[in-house]
Backbone as ProteinMPNN parsed JSONL, in Angstrom:
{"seq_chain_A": "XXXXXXXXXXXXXXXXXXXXXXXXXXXXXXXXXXXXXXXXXXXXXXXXXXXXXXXXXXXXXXXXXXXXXXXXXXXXXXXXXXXXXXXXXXXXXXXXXXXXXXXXXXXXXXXXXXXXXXX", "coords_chain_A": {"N_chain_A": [[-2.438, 19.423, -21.159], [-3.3, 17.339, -18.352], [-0.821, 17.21, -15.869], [-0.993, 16.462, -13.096], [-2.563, 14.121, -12.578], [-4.313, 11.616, -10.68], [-2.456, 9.287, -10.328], [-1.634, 5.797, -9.528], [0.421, 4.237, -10.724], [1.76, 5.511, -12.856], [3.792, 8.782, -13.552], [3.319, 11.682, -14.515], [4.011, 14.06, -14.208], [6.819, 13.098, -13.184], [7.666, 12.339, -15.938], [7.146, 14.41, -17.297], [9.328, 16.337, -16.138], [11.492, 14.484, -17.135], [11.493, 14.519, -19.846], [10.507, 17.276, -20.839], [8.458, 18.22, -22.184], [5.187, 18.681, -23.716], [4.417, 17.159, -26.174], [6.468, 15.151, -26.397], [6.183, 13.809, -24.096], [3.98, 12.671, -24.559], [4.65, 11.202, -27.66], [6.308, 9.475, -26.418], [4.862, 8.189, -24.71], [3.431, 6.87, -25.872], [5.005, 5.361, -27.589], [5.37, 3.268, -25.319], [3.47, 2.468, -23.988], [3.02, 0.614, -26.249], [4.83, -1.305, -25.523], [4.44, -2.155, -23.041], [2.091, -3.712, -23.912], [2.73, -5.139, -25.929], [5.325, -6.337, -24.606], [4.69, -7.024, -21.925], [3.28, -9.571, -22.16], [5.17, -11.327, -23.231], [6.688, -11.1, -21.329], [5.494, -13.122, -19.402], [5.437, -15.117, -21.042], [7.924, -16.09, -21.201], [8.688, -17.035, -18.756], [6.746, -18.981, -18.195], [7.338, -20.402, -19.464], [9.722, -21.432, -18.073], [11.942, -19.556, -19.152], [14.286, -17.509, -18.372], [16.078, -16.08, -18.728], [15.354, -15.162, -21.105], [12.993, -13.538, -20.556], [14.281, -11.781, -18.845], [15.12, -9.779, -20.735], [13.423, -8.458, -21.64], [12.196, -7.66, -19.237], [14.777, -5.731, -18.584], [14.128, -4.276, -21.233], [11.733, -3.306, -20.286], [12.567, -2.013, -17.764], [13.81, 0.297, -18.912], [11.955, 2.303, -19.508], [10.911, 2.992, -16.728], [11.993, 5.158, -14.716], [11.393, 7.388, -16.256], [9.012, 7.183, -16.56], [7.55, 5.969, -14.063], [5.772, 6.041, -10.967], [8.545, 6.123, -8.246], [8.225, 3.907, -6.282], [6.956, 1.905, -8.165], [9.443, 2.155, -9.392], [11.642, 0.594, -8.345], [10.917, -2.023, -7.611], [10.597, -2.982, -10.412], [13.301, -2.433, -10.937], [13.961, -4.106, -8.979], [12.858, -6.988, -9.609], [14.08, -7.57, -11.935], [16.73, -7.355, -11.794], [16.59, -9.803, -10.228], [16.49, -11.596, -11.936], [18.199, -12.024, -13.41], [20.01, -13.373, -12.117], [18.433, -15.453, -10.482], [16.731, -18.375, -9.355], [14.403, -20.222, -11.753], [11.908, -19.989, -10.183], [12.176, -18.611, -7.845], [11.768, -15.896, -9.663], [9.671, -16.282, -11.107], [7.605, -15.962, -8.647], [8.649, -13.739, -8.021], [7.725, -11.855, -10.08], [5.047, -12.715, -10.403], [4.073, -11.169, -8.537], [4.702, -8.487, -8.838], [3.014, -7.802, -11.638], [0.173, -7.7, -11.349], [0.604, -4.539, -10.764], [1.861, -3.634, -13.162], [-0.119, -4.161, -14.325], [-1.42, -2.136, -13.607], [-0.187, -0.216, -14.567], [-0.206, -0.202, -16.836], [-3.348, 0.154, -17.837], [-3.293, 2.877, -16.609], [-1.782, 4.16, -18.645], [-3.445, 3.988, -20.501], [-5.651, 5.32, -20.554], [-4.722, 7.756, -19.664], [-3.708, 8.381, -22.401], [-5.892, 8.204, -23.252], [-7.178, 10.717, -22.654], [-6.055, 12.439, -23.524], [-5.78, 13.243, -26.528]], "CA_chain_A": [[-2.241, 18.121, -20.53], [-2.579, 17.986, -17.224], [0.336, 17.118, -15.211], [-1.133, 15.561, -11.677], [-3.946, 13.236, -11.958], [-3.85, 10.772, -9.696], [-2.424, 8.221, -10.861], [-0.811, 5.249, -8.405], [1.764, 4.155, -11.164], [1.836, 6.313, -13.775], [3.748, 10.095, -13.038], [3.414, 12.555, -15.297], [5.081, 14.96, -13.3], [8.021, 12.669, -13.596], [8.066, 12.28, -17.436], [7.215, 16.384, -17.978], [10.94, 16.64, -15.694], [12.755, 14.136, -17.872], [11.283, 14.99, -21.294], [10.79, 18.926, -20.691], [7.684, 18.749, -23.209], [3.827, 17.718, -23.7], [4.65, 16.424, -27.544], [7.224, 14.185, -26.383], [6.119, 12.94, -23.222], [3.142, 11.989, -25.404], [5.391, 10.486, -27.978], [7.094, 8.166, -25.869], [4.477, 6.992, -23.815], [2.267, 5.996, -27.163], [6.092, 3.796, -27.198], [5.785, 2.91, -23.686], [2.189, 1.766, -24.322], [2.986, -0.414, -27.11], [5.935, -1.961, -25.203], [3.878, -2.613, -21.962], [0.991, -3.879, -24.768], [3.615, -5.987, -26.504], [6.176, -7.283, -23.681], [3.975, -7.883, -20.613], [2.68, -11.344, -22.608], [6.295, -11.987, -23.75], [7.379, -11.886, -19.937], [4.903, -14.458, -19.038], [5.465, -16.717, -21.623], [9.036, -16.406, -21.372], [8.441, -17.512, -17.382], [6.015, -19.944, -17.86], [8.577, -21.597, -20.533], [10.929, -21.619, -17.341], [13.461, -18.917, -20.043], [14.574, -16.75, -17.264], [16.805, -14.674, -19.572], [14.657, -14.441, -21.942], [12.171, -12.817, -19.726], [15.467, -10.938, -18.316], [15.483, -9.335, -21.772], [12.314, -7.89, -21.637], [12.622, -7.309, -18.049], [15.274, -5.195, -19.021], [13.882, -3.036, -21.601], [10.769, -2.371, -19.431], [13.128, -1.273, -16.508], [14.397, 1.421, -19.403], [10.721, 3.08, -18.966], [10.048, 2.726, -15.699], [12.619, 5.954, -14.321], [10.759, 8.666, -17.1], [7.138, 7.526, -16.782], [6.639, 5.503, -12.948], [6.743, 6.498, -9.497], [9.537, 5.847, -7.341], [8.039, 2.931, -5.782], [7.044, 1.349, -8.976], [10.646, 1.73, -10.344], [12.33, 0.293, -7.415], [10.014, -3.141, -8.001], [10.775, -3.265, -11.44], [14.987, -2.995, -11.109], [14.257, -5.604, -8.356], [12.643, -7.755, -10.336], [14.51, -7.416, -13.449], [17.923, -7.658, -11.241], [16.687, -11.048, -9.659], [15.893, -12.357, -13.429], [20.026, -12.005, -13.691], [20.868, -14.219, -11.356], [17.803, -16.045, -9.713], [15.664, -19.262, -9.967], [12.831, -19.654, -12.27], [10.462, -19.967, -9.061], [12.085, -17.081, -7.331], [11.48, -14.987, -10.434], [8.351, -16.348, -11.543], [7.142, -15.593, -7.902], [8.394, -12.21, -7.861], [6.929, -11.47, -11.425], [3.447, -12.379, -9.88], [3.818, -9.966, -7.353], [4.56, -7.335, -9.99], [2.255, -7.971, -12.808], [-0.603, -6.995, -11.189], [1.352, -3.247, -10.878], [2.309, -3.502, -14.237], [-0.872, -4.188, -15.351], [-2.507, -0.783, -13.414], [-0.132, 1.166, -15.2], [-0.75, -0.139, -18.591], [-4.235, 1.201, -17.703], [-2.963, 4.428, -16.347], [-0.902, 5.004, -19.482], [-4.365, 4.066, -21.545], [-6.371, 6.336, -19.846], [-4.24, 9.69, -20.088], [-3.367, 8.579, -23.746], [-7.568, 8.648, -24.069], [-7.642, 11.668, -22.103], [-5.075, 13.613, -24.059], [-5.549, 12.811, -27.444]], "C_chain_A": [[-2.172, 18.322, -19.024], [-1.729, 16.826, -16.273], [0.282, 15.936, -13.907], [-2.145, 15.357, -11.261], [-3.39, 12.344, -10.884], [-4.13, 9.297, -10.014], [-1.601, 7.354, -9.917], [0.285, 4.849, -9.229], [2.533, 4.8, -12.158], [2.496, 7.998, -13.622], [4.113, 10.496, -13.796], [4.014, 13.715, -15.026], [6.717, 14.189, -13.759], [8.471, 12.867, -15.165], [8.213, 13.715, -17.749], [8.684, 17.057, -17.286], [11.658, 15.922, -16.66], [12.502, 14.945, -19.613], [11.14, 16.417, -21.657], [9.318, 19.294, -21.751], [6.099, 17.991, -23.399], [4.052, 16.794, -24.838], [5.383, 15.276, -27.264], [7.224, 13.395, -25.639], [4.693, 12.292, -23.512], [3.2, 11.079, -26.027], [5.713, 9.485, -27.423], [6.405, 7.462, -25.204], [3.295, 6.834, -25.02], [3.856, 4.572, -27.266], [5.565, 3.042, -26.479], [4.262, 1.914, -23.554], [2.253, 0.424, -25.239], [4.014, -1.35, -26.394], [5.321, -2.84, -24.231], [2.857, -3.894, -22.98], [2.073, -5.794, -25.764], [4.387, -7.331, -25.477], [5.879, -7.608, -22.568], [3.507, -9.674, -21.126], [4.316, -12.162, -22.853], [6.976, -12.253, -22.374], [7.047, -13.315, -19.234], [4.78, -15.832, -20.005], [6.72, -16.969, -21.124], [9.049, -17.484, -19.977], [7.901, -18.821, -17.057], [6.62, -20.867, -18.792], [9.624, -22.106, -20.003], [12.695, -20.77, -17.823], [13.571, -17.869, -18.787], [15.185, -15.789, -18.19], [16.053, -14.271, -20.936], [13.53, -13.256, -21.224], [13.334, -11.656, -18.973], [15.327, -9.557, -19.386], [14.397, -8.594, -21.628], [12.05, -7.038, -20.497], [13.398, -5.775, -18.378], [15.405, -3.505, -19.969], [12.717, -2.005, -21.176], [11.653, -1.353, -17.999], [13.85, 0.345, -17.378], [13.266, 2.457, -19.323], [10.718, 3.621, -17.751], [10.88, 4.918, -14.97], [11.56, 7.378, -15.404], [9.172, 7.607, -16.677], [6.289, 6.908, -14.694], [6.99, 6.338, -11.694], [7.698, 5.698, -9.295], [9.205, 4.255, -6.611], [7.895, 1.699, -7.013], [8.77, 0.674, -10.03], [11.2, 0.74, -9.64], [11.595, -1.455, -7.273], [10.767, -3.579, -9.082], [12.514, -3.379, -11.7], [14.774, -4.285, -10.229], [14.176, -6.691, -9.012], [14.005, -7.942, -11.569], [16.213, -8.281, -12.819], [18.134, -9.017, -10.685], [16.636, -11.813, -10.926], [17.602, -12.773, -13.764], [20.319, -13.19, -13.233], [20.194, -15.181, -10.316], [17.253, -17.187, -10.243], [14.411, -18.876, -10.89], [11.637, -19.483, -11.112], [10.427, -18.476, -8.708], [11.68, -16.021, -8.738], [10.563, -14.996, -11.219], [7.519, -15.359, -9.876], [7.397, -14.091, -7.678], [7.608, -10.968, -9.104], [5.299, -11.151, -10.922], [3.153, -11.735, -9.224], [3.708, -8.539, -8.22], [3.612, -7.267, -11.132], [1.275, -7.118, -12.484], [-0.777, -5.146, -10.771], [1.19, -2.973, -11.722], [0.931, -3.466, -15.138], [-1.912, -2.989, -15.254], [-1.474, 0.189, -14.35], [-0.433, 1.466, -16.921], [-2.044, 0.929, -18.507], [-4.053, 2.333, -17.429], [-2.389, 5.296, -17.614], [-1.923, 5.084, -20.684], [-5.069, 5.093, -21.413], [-5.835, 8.139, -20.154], [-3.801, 9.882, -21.493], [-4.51, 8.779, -24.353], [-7.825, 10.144, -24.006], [-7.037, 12.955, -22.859], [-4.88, 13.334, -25.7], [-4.88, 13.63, -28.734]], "O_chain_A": [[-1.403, 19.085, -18.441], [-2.148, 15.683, -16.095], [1.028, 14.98, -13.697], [-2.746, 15.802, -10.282], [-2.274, 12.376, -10.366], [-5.09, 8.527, -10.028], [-0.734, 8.012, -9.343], [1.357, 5.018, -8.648], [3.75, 4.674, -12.299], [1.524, 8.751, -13.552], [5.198, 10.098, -14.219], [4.578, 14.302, -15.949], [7.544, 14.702, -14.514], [9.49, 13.472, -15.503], [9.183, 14.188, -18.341], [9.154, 18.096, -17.75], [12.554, 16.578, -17.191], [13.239, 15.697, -20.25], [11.614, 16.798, -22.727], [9.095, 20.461, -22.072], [5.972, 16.783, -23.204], [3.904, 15.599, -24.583], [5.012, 14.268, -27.864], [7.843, 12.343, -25.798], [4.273, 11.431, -22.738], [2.498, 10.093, -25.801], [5.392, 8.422, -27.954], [6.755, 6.322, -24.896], [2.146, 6.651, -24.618], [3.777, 3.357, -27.085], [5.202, 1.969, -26.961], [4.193, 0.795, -23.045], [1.642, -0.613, -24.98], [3.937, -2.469, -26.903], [5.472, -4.059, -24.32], [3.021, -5.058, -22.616], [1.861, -6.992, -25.949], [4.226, -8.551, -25.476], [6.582, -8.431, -21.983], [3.484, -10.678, -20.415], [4.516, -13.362, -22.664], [7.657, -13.254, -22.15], [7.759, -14.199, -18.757], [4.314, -16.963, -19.858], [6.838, -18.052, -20.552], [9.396, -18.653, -20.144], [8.242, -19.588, -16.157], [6.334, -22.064, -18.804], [10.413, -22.86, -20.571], [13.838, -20.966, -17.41], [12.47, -17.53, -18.352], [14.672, -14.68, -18.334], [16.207, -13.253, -21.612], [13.505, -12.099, -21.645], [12.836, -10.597, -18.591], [15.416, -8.421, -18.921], [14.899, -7.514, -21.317], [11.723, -5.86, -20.641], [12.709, -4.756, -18.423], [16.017, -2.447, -19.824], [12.558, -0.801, -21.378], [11.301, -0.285, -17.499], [14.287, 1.295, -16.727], [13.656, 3.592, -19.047], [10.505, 4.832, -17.685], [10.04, 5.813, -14.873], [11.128, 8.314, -14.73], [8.231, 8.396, -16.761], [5.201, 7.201, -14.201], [7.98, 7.02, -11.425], [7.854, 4.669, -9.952], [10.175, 3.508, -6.48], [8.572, 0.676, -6.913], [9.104, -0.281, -10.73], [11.334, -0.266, -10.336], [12.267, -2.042, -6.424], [11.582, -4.483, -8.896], [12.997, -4.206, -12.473], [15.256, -5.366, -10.568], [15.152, -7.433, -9.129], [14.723, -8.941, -11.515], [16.695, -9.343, -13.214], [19.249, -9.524, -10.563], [16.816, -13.01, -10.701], [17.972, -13.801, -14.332], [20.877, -14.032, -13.936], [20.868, -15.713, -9.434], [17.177, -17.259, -11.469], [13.703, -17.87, -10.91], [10.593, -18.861, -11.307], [9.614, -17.572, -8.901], [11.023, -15.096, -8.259], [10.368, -14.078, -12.016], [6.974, -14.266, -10.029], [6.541, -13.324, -7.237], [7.178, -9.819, -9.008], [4.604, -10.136, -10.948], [1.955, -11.49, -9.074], [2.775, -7.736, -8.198], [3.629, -6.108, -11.545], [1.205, -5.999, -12.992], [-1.842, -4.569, -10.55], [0.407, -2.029, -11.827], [0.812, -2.962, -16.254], [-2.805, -2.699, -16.05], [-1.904, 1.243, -14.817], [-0.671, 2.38, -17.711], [-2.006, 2.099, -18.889], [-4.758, 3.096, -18.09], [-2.415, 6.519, -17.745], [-1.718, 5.814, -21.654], [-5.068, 5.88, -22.359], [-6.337, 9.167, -20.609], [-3.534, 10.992, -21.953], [-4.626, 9.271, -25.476], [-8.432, 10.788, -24.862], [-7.426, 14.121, -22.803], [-3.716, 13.214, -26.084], [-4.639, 13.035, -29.784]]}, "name": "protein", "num_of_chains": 1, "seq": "XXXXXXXXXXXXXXXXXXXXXXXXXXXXXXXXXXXXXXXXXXXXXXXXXXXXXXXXXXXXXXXXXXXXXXXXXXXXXXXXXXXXXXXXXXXXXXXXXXXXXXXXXXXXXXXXXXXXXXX"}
């Protein structure tokens, strides 16, 4: 597997420090795939339904990813977000969603890509 493509949200470097292993940092991001695959549509409905905590919720368990599989910049987005979902308007947290999505949606690809590449 290798370690440091170049990926803008995706770091495999990061995950091979938390997880210590190719099998498992495999494992979890076939999870991490289905979650992104799953709960990116459930954020935007929740949003566009005006549920703020529901979208919080989701929010939430994507921000439990983000520390083992993103960069540093990516994570730091994703607590923001997630943290304004707590305690913000639906605008403000629809509007900061749209700023993130299109992030969220390179790393889905990033995490498809090295799950093709590494099969």
């Amino acid at each position: 597997m290798n370690t440091s493509p170049d990926f803008q949200c995706l770091s495999i470097s990061r995950a091979m420090e938390y997880i210590g292993d190719e099998t498992g940092v495999m494992s979890l991001m076939q999870t991490l795939r289905q979650s992104l695959s799953d709960d990116l549509p459930r954020i935007e409905q929740c949003l566009a339904a005006g549920d703020v905590s529901g979208a919080n919720e989701w929010l939430h368990q994507l921000k439990g990813f983000t520390p083992v599989f993103c960069t540093a910049a990516l994570v730091a987005e994703v607590v923001s977000v997630e943290a304004l979902s707590k305690h913000g308007s639906v605008e403000q947290v629809q509007a900061a969603y749209a700023k993130l999505a299109p992030t969220l949606a390179q790393l889905q690809a990033e995490v498809d890509s090295h799950i093709a590449a590494n099969p």
